[in-house]
MARMI-133869 format. One record per residue: residue number from 1; residue in three letters; x, y negated, z negated of N, C-alpha, C in turn. Coordinates in pm, whole numbers. Layout:
N
{NUM ALA {X Y Z} {X Y Z} {X Y Z}}
...
***
This chain:
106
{1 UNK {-2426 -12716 -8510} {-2367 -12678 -8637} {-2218 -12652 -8613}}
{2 UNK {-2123 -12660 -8731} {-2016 -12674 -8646} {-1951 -12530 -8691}}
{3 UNK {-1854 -12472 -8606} {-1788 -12388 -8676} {-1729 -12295 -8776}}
{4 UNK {-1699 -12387 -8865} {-1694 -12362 -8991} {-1813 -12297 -9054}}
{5 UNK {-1932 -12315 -9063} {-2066 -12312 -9125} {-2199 -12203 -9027}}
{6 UNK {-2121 -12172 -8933} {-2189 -12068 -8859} {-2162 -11947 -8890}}
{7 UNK {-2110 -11860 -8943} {-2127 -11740 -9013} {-2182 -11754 -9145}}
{8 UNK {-2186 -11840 -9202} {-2261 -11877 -9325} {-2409 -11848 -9273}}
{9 UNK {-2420 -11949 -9187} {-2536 -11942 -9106} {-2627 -11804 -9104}}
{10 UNK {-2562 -11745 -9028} {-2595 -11608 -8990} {-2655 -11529 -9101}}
{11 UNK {-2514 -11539 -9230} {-2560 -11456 -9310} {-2680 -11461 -9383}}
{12 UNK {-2721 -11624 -9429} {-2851 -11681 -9458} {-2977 -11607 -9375}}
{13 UNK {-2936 -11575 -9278} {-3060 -11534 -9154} {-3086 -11374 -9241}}
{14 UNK {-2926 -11323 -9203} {-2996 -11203 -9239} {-3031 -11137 -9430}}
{15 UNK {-2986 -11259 -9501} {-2985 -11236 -9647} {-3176 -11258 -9643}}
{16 UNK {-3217 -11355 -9609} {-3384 -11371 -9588} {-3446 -11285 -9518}}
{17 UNK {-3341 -11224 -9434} {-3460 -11115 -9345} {-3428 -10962 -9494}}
{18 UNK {-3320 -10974 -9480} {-3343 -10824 -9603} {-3363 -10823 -9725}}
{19 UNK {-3333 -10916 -9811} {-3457 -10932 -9908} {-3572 -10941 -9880}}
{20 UNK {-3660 -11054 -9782} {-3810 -11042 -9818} {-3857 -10906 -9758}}
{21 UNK {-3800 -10794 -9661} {-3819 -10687 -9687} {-3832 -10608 -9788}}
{22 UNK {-3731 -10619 -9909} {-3783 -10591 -10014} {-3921 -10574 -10113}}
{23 UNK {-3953 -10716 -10078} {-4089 -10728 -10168} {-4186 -10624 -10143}}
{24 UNK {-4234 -10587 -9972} {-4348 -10499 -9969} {-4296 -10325 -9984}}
{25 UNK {-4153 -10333 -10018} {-4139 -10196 -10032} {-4161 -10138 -10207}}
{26 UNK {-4096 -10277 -10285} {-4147 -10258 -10380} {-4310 -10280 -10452}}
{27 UNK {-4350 -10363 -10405} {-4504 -10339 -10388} {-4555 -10223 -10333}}
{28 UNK {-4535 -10080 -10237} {-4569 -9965 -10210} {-4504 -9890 -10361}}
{29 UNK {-4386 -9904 -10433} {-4331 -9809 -10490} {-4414 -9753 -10575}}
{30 UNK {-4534 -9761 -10688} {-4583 -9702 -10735} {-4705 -9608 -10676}}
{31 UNK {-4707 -9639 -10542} {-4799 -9554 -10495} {-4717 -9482 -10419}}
{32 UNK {-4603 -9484 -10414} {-4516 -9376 -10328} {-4421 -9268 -10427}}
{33 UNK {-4460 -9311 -10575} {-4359 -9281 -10706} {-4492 -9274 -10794}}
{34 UNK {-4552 -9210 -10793} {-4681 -9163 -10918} {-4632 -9168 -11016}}
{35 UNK {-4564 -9201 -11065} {-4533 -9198 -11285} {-4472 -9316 -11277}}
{36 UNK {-4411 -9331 -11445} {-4350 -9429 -11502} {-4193 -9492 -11464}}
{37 UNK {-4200 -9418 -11387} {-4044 -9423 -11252} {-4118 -9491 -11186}}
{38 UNK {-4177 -9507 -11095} {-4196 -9575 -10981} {-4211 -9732 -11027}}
{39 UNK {-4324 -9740 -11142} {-4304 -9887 -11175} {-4170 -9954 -11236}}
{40 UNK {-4075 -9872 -11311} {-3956 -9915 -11308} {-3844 -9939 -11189}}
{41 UNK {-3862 -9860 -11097} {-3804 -9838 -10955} {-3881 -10018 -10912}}
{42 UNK {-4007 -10025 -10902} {-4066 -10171 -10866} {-4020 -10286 -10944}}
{43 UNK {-3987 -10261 -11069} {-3936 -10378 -11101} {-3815 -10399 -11072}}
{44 UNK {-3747 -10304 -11075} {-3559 -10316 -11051} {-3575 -10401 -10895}}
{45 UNK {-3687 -10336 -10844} {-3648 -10350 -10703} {-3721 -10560 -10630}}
{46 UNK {-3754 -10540 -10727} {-3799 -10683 -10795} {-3726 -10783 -10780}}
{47 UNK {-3642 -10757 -10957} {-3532 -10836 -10919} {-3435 -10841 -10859}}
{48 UNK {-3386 -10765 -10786} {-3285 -10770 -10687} {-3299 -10790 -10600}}
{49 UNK {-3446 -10802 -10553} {-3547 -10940 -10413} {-3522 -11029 -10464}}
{50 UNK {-3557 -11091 -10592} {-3549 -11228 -10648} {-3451 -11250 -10676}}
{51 UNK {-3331 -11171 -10694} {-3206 -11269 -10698} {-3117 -11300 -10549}}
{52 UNK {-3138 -11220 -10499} {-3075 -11228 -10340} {-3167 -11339 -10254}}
{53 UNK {-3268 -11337 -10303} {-3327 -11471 -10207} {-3366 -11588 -10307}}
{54 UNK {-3330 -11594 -10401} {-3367 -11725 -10421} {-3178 -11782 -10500}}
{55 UNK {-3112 -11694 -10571} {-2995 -11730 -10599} {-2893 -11744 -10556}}
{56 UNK {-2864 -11592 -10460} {-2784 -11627 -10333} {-2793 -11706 -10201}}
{57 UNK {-2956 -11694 -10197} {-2952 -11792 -10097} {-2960 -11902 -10100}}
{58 UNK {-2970 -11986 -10228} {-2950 -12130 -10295} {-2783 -12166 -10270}}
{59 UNK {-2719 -12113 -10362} {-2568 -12077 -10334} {-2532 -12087 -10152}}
{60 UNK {-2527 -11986 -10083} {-2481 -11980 -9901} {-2523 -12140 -9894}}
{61 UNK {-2659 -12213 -9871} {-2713 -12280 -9844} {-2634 -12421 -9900}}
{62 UNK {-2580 -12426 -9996} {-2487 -12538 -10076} {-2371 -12527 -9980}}
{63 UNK {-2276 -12409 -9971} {-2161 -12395 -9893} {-2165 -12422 -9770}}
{64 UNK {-2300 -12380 -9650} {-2311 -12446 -9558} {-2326 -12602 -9551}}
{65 UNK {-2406 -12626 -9689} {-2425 -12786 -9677} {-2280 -12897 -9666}}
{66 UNK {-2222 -12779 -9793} {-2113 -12872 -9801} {-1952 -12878 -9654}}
{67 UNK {-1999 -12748 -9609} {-1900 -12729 -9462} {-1969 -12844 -9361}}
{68 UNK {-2089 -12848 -9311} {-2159 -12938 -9245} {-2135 -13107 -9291}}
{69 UNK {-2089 -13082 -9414} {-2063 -13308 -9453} {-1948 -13304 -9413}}
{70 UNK {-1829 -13179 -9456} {-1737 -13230 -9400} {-1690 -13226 -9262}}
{71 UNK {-1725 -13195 -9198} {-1762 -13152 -9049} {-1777 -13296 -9027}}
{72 UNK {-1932 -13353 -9052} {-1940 -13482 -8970} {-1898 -13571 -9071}}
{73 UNK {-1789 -13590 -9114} {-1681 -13717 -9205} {-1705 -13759 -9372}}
{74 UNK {-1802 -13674 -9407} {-1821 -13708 -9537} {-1704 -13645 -9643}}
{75 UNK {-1598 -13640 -9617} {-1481 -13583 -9632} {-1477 -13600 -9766}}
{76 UNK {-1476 -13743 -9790} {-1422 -13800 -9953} {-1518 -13730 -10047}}
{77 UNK {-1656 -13752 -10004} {-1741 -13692 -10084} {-1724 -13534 -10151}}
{78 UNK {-1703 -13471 -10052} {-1665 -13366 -10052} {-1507 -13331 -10183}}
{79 UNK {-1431 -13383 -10156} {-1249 -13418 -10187} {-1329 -13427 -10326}}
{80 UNK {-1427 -13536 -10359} {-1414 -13554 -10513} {-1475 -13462 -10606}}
{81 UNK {-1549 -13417 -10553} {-1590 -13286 -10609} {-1753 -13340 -10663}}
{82 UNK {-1850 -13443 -10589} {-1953 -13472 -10659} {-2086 -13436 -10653}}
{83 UNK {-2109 -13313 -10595} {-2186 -13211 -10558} {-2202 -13123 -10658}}
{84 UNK {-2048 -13078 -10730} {-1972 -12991 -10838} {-2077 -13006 -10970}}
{85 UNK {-2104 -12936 -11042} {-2185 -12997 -11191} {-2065 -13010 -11284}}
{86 UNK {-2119 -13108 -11388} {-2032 -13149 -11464} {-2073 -13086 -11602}}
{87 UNK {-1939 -13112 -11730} {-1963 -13061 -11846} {-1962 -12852 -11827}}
{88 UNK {-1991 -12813 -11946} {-1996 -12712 -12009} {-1866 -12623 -11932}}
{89 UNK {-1872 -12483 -11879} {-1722 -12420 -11867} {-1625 -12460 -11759}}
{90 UNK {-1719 -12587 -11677} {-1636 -12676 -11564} {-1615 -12778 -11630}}
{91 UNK {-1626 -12828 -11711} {-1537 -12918 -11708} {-1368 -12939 -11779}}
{92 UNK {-1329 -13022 -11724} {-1187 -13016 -11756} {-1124 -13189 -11863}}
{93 UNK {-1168 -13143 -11946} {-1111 -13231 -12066} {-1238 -13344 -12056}}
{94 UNK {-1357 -13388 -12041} {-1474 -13469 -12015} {-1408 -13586 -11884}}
{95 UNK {-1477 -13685 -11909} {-1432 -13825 -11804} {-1311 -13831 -11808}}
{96 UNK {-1233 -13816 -11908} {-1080 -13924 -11915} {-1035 -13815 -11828}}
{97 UNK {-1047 -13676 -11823} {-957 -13609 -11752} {-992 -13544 -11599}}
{98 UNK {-1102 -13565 -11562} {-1119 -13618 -11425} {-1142 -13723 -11358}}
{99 UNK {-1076 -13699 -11225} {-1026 -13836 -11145} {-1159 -13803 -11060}}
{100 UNK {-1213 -13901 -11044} {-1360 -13925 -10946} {-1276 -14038 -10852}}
{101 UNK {-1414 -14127 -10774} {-1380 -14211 -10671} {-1241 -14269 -10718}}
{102 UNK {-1279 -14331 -10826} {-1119 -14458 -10864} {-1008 -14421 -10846}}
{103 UNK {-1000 -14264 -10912} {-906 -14261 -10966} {-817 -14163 -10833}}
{104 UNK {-892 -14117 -10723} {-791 -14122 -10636} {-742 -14209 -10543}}
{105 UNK {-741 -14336 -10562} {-680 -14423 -10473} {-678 -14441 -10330}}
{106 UNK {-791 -14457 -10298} {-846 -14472 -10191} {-909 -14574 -10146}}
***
């Protein structure tokens, strides 16, 4: 792996190791929290397992991907942005006003 993409790395390791810790603590919380707190305490604690491992770690996992192409020469790919999603608050004026393969001259 090259350089660039090895602390990414890492953090992926430990973002999966401390979220899925999460899950069985919130699965104990209502038996460690007897009332209507504890199952709210379980759900909060819920989603903030489910967003740290499946959103953030979707996200790290793109940025390593995309450090790793350009690493081994997929450079252009990278440069044009076609990984990027298109339309709605990214985009910038539709087709005519982004330059893809053609239109950087290459």
């Amino acid at each position: 792996m090259p350089e660039s993409a090895r602390g990414g790395a890492r953090a992926v390791w430990w973002l999966v190791l401390g979220s899925w810790m999460l899950y069985p603590g919130a699965y104990l919380m209502p038996a460690m929290w007897d009332s209507a707190d504890g199952v709210v305490a379980r759900q909060i604690t819920y989603t903030v397992a489910d967003i740290t491992s499946k959103v953030v770690y979707g996200v790290l996992l793109g940025v390593i991907a995309r450090r790793v192409s350009a690493a081994e020469g997929y450079g252009p790919a990278v440069d044009d942005e076609v990984a990027l999603p298109r339309g709605g608050s990214t985009d910038r004026g539709g087709p005519a006003g982004r330059r893809g393969r053609a239109g950087h001259g290459r």
